[in-house]
N, C-alpha and C positions, 0 to 999 in steps of 0.2 A: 396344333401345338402353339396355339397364337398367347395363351397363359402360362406356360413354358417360356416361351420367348421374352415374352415380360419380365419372370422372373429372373431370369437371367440374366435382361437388363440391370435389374434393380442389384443382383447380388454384384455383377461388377463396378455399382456404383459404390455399393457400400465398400467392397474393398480395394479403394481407389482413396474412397475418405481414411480408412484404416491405415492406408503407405503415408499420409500428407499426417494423420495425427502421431504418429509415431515417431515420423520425424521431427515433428515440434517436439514431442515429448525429449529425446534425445536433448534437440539444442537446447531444450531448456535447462535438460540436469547439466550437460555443461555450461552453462550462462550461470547457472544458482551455486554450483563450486566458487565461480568467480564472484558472484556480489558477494556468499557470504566469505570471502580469504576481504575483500575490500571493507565489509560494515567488521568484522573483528580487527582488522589492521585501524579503521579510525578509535576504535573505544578508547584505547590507551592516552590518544589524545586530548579526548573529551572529559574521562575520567581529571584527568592529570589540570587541565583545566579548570577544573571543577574545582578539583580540590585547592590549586593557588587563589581561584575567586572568593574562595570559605575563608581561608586564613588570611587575604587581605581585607574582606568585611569584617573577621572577627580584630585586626589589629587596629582597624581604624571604624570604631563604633558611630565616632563624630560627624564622619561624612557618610552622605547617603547619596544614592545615585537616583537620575530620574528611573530608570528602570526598579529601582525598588521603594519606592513613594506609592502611596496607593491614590488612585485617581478617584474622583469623582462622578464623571462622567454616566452617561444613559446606555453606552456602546460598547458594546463587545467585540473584539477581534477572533477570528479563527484562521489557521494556517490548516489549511486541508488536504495533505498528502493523497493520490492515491495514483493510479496507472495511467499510461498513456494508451496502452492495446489491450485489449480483452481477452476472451477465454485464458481467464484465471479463475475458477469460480467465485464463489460468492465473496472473496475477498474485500471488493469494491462495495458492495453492496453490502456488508456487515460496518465497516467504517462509517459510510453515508446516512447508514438507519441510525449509530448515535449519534451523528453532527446532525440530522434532520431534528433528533429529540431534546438535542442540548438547545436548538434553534429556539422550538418550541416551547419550553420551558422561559426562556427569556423575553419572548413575545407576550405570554401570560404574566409575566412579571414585571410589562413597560418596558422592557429595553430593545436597543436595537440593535443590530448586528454588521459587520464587516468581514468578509474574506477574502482571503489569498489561499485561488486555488493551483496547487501543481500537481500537474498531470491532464491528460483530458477529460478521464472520465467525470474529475472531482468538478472541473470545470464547467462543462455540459451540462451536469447533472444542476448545479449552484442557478445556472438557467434558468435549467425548465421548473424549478422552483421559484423563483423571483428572488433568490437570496442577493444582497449586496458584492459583485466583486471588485475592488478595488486594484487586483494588480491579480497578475494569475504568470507561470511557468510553463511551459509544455515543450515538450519533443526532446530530453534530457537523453536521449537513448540510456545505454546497459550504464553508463558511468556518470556518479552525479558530481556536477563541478559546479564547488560554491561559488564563483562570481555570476553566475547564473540564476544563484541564489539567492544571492546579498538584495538585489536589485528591487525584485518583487516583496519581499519581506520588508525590508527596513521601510515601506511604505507605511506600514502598523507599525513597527519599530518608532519610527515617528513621529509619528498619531499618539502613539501612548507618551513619548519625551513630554509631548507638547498638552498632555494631560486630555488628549480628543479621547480616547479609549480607557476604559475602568480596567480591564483585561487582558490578558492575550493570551489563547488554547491552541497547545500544539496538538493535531489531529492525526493518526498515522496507523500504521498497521507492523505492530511488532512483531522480531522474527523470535518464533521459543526453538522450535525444530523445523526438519524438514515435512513434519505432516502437520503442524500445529503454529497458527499464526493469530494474534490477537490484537484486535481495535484496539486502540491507546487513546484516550484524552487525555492531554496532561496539563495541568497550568504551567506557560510559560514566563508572562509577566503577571503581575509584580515580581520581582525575584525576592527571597527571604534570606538572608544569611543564615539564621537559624537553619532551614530546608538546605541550603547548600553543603552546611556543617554535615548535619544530619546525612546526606547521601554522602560524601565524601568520608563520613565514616563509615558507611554501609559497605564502599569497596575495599575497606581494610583501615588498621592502625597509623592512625596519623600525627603529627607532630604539631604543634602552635611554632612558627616561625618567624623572627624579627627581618624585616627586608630591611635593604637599603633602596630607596624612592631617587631614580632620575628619571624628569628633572623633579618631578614633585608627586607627591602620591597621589592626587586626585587626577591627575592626565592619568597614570600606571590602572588606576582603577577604571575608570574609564572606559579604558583601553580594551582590560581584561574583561569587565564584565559583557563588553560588547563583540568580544571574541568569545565569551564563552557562551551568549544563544547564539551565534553561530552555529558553533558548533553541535550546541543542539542539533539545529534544525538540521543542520549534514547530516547528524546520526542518524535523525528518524527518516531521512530521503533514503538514506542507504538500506537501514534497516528495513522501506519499506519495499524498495526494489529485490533487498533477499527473500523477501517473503513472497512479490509477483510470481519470480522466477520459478521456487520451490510449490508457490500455490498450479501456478502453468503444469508444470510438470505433471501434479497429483491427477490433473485436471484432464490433461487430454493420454495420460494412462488407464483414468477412467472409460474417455470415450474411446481408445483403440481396442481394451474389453470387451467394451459392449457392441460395438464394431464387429466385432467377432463371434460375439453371440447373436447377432442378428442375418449375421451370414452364416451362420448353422442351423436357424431355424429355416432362412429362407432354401437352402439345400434339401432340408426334409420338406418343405415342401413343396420344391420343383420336383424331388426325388417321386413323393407320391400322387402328383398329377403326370409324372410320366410314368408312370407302373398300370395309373388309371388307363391314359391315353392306348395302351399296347394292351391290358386285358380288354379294351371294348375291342379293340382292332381284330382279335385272335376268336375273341365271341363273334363276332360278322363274319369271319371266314365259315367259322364251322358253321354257324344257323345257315350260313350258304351252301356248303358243303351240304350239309344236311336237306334242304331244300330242292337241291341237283336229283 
């Protein structure tokens, strides 16, 4: 019974892996409650943001800010959102296959590129490609805190002030549901008033508003515009931590599954190498008996 034995090994390894993915499955769906009650707790923010940056670019056409000037420049920025731990599926690697092609693309077209990666994978991966990184994020745990953020980003933030950058792409992995997450490129800088308008209508019926400016409207704008890609970049950290969580989840519900179909085939067939093992055993008696 020494292939019995083995098998038997094997089926208690598998469900040994089946008690450890289940419980990740578990902590995840409670981990993914909590990012996504935190990435819908910031929208209101962002929107709301959004919206006073529209109606202070649309009241003061005059001034324009370095973030909305379009540069000159050869160089591209990318802020590349993704995980710091794995078995998430393909998440990480749906995001990366279009920063790898957006890369690409730019390479064929002379220009060169810069990133900020946060998370490890996004980092790692920037590596083993030879990508530029100039400032990178990691180890953010389940909660993302922008001064952690500020730091690494405003390095392109900048770059582009300073007219070093033509661009800046926010990279991330948006949350739609809990089975369904999608790569997001987005342009971050230049910013457009026009595009600000435009989205700040998209979340509803809006007002054109006269402010009062202390001490002067070009610090207020300033201000705001430089709070409101923050606040980007927060959304799309949070948003992409809802979708880790939510993708973990799918992911090792998958493998406790299959975990469990593997340990039901392996059963039939310890089941019929020991049905074999006892009819040969019952045949040698009697050929013996027989023999007597």
């Amino acid at each position: 019974m020494a292939a019995g034995k083995e098998i038997r090994g094997k089926i208690k390894s598998v469900e040994n892996t089946k008690k450890i993915t289940k419980a990740m499955e578990m902590v995840a769906a409670s981990k993914m409650r909590k990012a996504q009650e935190r990435m819908r707790a910031a929208r209101p923010y962002s929107e709301k943001v959004r919206n006073i940056a529209a109606n202070l670019g649309k009241a003061n056409p005059e001034y324009k800010h370095a973030f909305m000037l379009k540069n000159e420049a050869k160089v591209c920025g990318f802020i590349v959102v993704t995980t710091d731990k794995g078995l998430c599926g393909g998440m990480n690697t749906n995001i990366l296959r279009i920063v790898t092609g957006k890369l690409r693309e730019l390479q064929s077209s002379g220009l060169s590129a810069q990133t900020v990666a946060i998370g490890n994978k996004g980092l790692g991966f920037m590596g083993r490609i030879g990508a530029k990184v100039v400032s990178h994020a990691t180890h953010l745990g389940d909660t993302p805190h922008l001064e952690k953020l500020i730091g690494p980003v405003k390095v392109l933030l900048d770059a582009y002030a300073k007219g070093e950058v033509n661009a800046v792409y926010l990279c991330y992995t948006k949350f739609i549901n809990t089975m369904k997450q999608e790569p997001v490129v987005q342009q971050l800088l230049p910013l457009s008033a026009v595009q600000m308008a435009a989205e700040s209508q998209a979340s509803g019926p809006q007002h054109d508003w006269d402010y009062i400016y202390e001490p002067d409207a070009q610090s207020v704008i300033d201000e705001m515009l430089t709070r409101y890609v923050e606040a980007l970049v927060y959304q799309a950290v949070a948003e992409n931590m809802a979708s880790e969580q939510s993708a973990r989840m799918v992911a090792m519900k998958a493998a406790t599954d299959n975990a469990g179909s593997v340990i039901g085939e392996l059963k039939l067939v310890y089941n019929k190498t020991r049905q074999a093992a006892i009819t040969k055993e019952l045949s040698e008696i009697v050929a013996g008996a027989a023999a007597v």
